[in-house]
C-alpha positions as CSV (number, residue, x, y, z in Angstrom):
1,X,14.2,16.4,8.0
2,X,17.0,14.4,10.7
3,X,18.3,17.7,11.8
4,X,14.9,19.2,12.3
5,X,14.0,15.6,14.3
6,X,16.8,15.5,16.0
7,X,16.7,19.0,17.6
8,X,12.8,18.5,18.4
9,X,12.8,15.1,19.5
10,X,15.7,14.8,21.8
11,X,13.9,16.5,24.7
12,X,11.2,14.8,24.4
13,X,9.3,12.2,27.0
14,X,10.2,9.2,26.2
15,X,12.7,7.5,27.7
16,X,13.4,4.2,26.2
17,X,15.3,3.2,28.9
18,X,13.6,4.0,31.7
19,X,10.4,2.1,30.1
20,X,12.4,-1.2,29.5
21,X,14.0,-1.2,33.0
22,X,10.2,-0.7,34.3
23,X,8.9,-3.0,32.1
24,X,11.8,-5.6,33.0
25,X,10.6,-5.5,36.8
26,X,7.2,-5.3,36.2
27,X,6.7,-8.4,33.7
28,X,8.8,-11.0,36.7
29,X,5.5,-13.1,36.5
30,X,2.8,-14.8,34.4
31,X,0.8,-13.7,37.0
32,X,2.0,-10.4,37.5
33,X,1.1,-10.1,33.5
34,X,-2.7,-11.3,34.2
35,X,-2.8,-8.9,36.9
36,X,-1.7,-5.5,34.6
37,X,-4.5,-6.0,32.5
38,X,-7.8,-7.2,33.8
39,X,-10.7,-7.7,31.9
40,X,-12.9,-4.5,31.4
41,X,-16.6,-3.9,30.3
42,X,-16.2,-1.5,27.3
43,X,-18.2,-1.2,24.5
44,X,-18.2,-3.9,21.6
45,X,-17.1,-2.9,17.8
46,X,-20.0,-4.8,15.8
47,X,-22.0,-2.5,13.5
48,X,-25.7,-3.1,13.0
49,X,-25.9,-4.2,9.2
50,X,-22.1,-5.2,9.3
51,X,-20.9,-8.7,9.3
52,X,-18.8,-10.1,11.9
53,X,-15.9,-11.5,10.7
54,X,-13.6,-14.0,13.3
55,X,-10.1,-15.5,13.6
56,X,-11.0,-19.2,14.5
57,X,-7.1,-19.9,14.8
58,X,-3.4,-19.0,13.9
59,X,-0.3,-21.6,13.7
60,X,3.1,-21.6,12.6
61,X,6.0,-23.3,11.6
62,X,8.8,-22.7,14.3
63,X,10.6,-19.2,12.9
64,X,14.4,-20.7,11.9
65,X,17.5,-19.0,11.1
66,X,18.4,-18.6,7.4
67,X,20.9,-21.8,6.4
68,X,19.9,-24.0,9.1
69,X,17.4,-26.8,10.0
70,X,15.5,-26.1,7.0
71,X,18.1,-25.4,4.6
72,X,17.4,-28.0,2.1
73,X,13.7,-27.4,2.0
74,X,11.6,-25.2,-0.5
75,X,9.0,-22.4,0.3
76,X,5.9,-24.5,-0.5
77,X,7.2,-27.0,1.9
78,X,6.9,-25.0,4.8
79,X,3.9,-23.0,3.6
80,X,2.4,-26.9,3.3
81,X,3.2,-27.5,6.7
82,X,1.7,-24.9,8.5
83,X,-1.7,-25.5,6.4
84,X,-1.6,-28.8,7.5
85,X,-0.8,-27.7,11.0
86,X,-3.9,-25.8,10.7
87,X,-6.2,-28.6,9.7
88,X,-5.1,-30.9,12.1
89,X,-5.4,-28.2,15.3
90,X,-8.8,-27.7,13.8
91,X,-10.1,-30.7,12.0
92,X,-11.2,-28.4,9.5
93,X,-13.1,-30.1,6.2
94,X,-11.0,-29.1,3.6
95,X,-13.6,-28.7,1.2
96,X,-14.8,-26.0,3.6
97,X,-12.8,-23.1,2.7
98,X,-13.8,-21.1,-0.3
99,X,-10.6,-19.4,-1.0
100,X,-7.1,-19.6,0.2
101,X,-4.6,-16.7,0.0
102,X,-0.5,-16.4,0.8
103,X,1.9,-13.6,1.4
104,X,5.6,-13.6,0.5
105,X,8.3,-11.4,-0.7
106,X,11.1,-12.9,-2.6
107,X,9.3,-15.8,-4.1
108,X,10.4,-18.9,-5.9
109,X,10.6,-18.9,-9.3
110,X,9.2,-22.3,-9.7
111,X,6.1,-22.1,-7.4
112,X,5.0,-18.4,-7.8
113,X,1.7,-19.0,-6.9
114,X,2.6,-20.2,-3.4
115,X,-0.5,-20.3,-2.3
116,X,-1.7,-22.9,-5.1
117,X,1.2,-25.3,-4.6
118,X,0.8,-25.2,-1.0
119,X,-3.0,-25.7,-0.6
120,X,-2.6,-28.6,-3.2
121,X,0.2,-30.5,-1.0
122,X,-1.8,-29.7,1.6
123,X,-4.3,-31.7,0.5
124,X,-7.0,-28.9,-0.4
125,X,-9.3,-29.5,-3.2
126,X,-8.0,-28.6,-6.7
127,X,-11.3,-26.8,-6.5
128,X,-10.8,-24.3,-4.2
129,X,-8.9,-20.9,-5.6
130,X,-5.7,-19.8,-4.3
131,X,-3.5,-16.7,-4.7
132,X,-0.4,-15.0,-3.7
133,X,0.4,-11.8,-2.3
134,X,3.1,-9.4,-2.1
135,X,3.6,-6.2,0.3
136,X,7.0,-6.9,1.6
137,X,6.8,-7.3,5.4
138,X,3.2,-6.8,5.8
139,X,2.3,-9.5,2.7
140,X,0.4,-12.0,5.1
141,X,-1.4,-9.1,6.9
142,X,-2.6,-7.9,3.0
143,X,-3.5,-12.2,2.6
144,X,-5.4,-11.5,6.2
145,X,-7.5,-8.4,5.3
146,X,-8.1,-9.6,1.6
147,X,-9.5,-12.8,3.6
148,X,-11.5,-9.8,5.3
149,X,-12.9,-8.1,2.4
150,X,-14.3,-11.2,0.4
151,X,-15.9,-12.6,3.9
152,X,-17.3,-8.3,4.4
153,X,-18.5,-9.1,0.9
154,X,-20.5,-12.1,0.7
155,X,-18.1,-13.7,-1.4
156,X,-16.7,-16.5,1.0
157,X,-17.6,-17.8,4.3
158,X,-14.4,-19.2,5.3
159,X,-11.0,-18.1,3.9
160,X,-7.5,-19.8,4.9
161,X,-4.5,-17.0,5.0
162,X,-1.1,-17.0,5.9
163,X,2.1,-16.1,4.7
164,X,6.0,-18.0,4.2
165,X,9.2,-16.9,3.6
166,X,12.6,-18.9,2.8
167,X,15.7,-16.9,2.8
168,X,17.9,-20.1,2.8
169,X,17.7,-20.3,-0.9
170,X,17.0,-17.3,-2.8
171,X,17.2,-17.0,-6.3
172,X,20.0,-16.0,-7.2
173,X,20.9,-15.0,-11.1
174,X,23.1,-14.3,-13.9
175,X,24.2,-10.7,-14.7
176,X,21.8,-8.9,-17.4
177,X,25.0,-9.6,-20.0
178,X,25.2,-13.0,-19.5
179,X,20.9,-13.6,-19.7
180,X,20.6,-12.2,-22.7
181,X,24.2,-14.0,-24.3
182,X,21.8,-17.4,-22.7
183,X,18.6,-15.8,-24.5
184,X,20.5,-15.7,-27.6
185,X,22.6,-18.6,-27.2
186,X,18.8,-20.8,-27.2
187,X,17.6,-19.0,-30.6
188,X,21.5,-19.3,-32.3
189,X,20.7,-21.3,-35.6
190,X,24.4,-22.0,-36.9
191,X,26.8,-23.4,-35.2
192,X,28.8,-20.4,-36.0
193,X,26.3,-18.3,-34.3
194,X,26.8,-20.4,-31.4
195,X,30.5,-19.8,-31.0
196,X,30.4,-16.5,-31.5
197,X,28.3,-15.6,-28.6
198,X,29.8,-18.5,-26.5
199,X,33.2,-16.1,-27.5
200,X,31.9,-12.6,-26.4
201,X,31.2,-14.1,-22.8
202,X,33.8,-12.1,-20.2
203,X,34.7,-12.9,-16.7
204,X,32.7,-9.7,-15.7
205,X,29.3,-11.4,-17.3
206,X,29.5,-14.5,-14.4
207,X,29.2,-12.2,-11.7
208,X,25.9,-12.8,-10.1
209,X,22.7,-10.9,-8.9
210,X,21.7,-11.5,-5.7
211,X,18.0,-10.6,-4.9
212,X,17.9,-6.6,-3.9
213,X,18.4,-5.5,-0.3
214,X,18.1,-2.0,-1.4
215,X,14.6,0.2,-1.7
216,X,14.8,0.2,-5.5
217,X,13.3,4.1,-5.4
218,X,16.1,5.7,-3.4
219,X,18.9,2.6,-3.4
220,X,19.5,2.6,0.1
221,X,18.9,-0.4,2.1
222,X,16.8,-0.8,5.3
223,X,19.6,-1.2,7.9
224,X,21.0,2.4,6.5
225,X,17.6,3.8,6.4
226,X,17.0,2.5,10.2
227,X,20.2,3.5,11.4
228,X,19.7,7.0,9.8
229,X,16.1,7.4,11.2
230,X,17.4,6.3,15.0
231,X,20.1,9.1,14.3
232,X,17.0,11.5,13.4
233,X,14.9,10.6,16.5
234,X,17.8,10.9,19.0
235,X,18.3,7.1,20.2
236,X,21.0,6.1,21.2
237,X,23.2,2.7,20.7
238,X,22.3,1.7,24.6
239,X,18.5,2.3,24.0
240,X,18.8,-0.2,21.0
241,X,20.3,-3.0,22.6
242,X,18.0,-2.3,25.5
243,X,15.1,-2.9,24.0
244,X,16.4,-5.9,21.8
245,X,17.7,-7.6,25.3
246,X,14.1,-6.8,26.4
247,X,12.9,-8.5,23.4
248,X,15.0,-11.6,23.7
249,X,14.2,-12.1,27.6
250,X,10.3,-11.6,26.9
251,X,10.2,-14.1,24.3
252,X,12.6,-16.7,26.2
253,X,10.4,-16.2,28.9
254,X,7.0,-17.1,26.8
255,X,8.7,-19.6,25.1
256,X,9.6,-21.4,28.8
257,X,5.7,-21.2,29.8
258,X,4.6,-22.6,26.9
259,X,2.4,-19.0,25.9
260,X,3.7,-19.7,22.3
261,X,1.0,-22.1,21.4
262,X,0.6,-21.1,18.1
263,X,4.1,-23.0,16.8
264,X,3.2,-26.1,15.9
265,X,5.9,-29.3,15.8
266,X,7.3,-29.9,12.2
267,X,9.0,-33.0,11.1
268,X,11.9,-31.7,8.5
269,X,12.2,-34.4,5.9
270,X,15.8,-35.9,6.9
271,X,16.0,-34.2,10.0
272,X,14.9,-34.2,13.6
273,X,11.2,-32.6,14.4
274,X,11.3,-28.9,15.3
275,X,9.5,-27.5,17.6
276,X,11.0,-24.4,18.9
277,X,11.9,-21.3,17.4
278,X,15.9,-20.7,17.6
279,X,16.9,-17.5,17.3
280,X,15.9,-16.6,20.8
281,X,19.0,-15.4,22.6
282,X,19.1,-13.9,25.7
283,X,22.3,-11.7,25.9
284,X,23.6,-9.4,28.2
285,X,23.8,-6.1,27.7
286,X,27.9,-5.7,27.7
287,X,27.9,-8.9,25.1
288,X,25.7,-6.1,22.5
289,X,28.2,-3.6,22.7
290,X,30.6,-5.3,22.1
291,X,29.6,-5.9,18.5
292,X,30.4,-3.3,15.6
293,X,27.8,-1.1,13.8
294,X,26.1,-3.3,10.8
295,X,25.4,-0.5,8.0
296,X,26.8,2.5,9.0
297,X,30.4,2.4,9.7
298,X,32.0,3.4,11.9
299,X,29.8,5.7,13.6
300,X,26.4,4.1,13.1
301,X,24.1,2.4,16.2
302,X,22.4,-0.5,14.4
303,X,23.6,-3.7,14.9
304,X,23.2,-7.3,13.7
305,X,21.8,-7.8,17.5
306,X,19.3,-4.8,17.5
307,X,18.3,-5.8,14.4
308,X,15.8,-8.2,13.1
309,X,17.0,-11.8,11.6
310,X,16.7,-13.8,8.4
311,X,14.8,-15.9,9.0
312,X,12.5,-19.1,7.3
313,X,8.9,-19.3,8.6
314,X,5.7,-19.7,7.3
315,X,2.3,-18.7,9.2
316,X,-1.3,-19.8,8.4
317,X,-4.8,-18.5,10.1
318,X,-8.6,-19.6,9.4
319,X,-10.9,-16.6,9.0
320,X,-14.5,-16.9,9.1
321,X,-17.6,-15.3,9.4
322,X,-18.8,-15.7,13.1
323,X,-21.9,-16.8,11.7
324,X,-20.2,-19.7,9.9
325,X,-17.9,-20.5,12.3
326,X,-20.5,-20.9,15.0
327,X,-22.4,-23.5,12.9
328,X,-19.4,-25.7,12.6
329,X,-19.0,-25.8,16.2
330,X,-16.3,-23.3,16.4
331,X,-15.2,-21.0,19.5
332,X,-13.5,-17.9,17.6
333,X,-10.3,-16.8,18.9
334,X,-11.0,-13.1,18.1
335,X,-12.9,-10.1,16.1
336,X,-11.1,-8.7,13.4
337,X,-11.9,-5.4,13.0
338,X,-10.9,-2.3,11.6
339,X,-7.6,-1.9,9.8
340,X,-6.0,0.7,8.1
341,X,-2.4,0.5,4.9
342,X,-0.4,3.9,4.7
343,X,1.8,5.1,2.4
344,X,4.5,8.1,3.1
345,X,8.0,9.0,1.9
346,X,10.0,5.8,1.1
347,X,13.2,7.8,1.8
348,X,13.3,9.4,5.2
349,X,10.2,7.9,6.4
350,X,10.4,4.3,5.2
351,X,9.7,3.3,8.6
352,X,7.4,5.0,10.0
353,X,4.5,2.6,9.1
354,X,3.1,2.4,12.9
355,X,3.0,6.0,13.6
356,X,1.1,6.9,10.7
357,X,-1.1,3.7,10.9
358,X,-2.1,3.9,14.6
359,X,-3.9,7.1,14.5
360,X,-5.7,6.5,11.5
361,X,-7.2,2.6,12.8
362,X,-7.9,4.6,16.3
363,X,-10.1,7.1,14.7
364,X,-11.9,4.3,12.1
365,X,-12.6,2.7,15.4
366,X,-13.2,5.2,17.4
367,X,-10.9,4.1,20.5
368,X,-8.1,5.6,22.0
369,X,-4.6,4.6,23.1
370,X,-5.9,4.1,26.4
371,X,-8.7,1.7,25.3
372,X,-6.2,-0.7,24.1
373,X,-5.3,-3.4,26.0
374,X,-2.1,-5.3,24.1
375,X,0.1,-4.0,21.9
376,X,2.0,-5.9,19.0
377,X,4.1,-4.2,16.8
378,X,6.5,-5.5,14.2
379,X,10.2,-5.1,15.5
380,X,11.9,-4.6,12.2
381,X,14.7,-2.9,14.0
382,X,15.0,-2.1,17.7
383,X,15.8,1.6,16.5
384,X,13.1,1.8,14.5
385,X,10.6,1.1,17.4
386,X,11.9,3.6,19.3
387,X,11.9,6.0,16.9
388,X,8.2,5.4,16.1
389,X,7.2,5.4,19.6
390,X,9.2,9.0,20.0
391,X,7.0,9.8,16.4
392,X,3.8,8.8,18.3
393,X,4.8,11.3,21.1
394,X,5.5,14.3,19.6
395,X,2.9,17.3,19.1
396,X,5.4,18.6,17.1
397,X,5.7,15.5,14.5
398,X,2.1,15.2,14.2
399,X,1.5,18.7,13.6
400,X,4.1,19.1,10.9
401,X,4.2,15.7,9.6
402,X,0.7,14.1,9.5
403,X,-1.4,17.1,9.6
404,X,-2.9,16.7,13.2
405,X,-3.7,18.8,16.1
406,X,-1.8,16.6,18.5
407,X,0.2,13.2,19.2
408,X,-1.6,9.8,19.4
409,X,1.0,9.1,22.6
410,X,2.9,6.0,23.1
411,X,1.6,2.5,24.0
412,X,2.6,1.6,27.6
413,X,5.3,-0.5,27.5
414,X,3.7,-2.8,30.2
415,X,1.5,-4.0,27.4
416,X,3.2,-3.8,24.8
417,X,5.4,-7.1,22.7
418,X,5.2,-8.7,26.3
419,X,5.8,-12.5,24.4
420,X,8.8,-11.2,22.4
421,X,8.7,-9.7,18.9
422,X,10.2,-9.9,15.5
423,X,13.9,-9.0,17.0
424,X,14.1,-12.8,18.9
425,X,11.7,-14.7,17.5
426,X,12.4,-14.3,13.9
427,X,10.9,-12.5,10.6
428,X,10.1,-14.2,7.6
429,X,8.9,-10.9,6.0
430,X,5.3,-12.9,4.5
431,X,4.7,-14.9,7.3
432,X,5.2,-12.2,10.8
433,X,1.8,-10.5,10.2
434,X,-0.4,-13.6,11.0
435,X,2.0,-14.4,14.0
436,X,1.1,-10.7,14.9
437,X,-2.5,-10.9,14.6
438,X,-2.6,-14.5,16.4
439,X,-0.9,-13.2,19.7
440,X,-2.6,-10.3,20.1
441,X,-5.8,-12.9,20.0
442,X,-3.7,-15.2,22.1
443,X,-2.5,-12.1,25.0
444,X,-5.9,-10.8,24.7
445,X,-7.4,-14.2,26.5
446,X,-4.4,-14.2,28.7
447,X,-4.4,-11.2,30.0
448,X,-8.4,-10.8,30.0
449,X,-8.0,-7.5,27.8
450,X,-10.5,-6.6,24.9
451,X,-9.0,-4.7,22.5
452,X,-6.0,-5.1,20.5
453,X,-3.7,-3.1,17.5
454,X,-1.3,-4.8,15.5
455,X,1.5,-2.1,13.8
456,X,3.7,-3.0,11.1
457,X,6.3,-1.2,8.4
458,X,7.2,-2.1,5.4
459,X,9.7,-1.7,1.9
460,X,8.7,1.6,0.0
461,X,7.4,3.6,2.7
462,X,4.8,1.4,3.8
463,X,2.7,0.2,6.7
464,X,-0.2,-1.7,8.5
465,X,-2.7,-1.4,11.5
466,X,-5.3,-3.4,12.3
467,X,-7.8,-3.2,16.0
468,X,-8.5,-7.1,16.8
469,X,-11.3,-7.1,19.7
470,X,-10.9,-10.3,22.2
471,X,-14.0,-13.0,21.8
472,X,-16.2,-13.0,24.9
473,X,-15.7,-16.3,26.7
């Protein structure tokens, strides 16, 4: 498949570059933002017979770098803090929500249900369910649209999802030798029994396990497979650390007029109160490339700077029937509306989630590329946007790939990840979906648009779209 991308996609008509230098002059301004999208009379997306379901609000927990201000914390403990960000911003009851639902990926072994141990240091009633779910880095985006389905059917009114990660302190454990020596070590009867096993431990069985950075179906990991799909697609090293400077300088620019309002302040037990997200760092672009390729040596283009960060976050959003929400008092943020999962090869197209996704949520809808007014996709890597955005605007691909007649095209880049993205402001893999969904609700009022798409990828081949629709104010 690369050598038949490359040779196709090479000529085609994006040009990375060229779009981030435009998009660079044309986003000087807040007001120059507000003024590339204005609001427009289009049709709405409410069915006659179908409920409409709302996003009353979105927080977080300011994203961190792995090992640093919340080092000595615990997933539940940020998960706890973003629910209770989100009952303070909206004095919700708590006995009020019906269900609550999480998303993470490498979970802690002593609070596997997330979700549960959250919601009850939150202060939720023991009454009120709670589950966790997993679909690597679209887990809080599944949380989202389960909260979706049990609202579509009649099952809850008002659902609280969200999503955390904690790469700080993941578990970390003892070869498969050593376990089972342990395993037999607790059932030994004799003394003698005891010994002997103690005996057959080698040096080789203390070598630990980290947690798997590999796809477990084809053993490569994600930097590898993103370095060998940029290869595929044609882009090159400078188009990467373009568009990650352009995603550092959006997001430090968002951050500096206060358009992140959904981070909410966090006192760390011990430490100071955060309030900022800190791994936004505006570079230059001879400070990129300068730095060595991360997974592909020596000839590969991604890097540890055009590539996302670890990061510890967690996310949280109240979904509601508008119905419901209305009675409380409540002025919705946004529709959500339709949304689409995909599946394809986890091998060469692990990453592809967005291009396969976006067609498919247009055509549920029944919108177009130019009917949408804000773009937010997940930046997992800055070479695997570009890649999906050369995907999205190729005949060819879709033809031979996906089995249409002709490309879905590429989302301008004047609306599209205009407050940042994944690459600066940090992925915790089960929490970035409801940051995703939130802006896109947040840009929409800013920028007076209507309709929104969220785009995401994910481990095994994987990937997420949902259209969010703006709530007429």
């Amino acid at each position: 498949m690369a050598s038949m991308l490359l040779t196709s996609m090479r000529s085609g008509p994006v040009s990375p570059a060229r779009a981030v230098q435009f998009a660079a002059r044309s986003l000087s301004s807040t007001s120059q933002l507000q003024a590339q999208v204005q609001t427009k009379s289009k049709k709405t997306l409410a069915r006659p017979g179908v409920k409409n379901i709302v996003l009353v609000e979105g927080v977080r927990t300011p994203f961190l770098l792995s090992g640093t201000t919340y080092a000595d914390m615990m997933p539940h403990d940020l998960a706890r803090a973003a629910l209770q960000g989100l009952l303070h911003k909206t004095a919700l009851p708590k006995d009020v929500v019906d269900y609550i639902i999480y998303g993470t990926v490498i979970q802690e072994v002593k609070t596997s249900n997330v979700a549960r141990e959250a919601a009850l240091g939150a202060g939720f009633s023991d009454k009120i369910p709670a589950h966790t779910v997993t679909m690597a880095c679209i887990s809080s985006n599944q949380a989202m649209t389960s909260a979706v389905g049990m609202i579509a059917a009649g099952q809850c009114d008002s659902v609280v999802a969200g999503g955390v990660e904690f790469m700080s302190d993941v578990p970390i454990r003892h070869s498969r030798k050593m376990r089972k020596t342990m395993l037999s070590l607790n059932k030994a009867k004799t003394m003698g029994q005891r010994l002997s096993l103690i005996g057959s431990i080698r040096l080789a069985h203390l070598s630990p396990e980290l947690p798997a950075v590999a796809e477990f179906s084809t053993a490569e990991t994600m930097g590898h497979s993103a370095d060998r799909l940029a290869a595929a697609f044609g882009v090159s090293r400078v188009e990467q650390d373009e568009f990650a400077l352009r995603s550092h300088s959006l997001a430090k620019k968002a951050q500096d007029a206060g358009l992140l309002e959904d981070v909410i302040s966090f006192k760390v037990p011990g430490r100071d109160i955060v309030s900022k997200d800190n791994g936004i760092r505006p570079s230059s672009m001879e400070q990129l490339g300068k730095l060595k390729p991360a997974f592909i040596k020596p000839h590969g283009t991604v890097t540890a700077a055009n590539s996302s960060f670890l990061t510890d976050g967690a996310s949280a959003v109240l979904v509601m029937s508008e119905e419901k929400a209305l009675a409380m008092g409540y002025k919705p943020k946004a529709y959500l509306r339709d949304f689409v999962y995909v599946s394809q090869d986890p091998k060469d197209q692990l990453l592809l989630g967005p291009t396969y996704s976006t067609p498919k949520v247009l055509e549920r809808a029944g919108l177009t590329m130019n009917d949408i007014d804000v773009f937010e996709f997940h930046e997992a890597f800055a070479g695997q946007i570009m890649a999906n955005l050369k995907a999205m605007d190729s005949d060819w691909f879709a033809q031979t790939y996906m089995g249409k007649k002709s490309k879905v095209g590429t989302p301008p880049m004047e609306k599209f990840n205009l407050w940042g993205g994944s690459l600066s402001l940090g992925h915790p893999f089960g929490a970035t979906g409801c940051r995703l969904v939130t802006t896109v609700a947040h840009r929409l009022k800013k920028e007076g648009g209507q309709y929104g798409m969220v785009a995401a990828c994910a481990a095994g081949g994987q990937g997420h779209a949902m259209v969010i629709e703006a709530y007429p104010h």
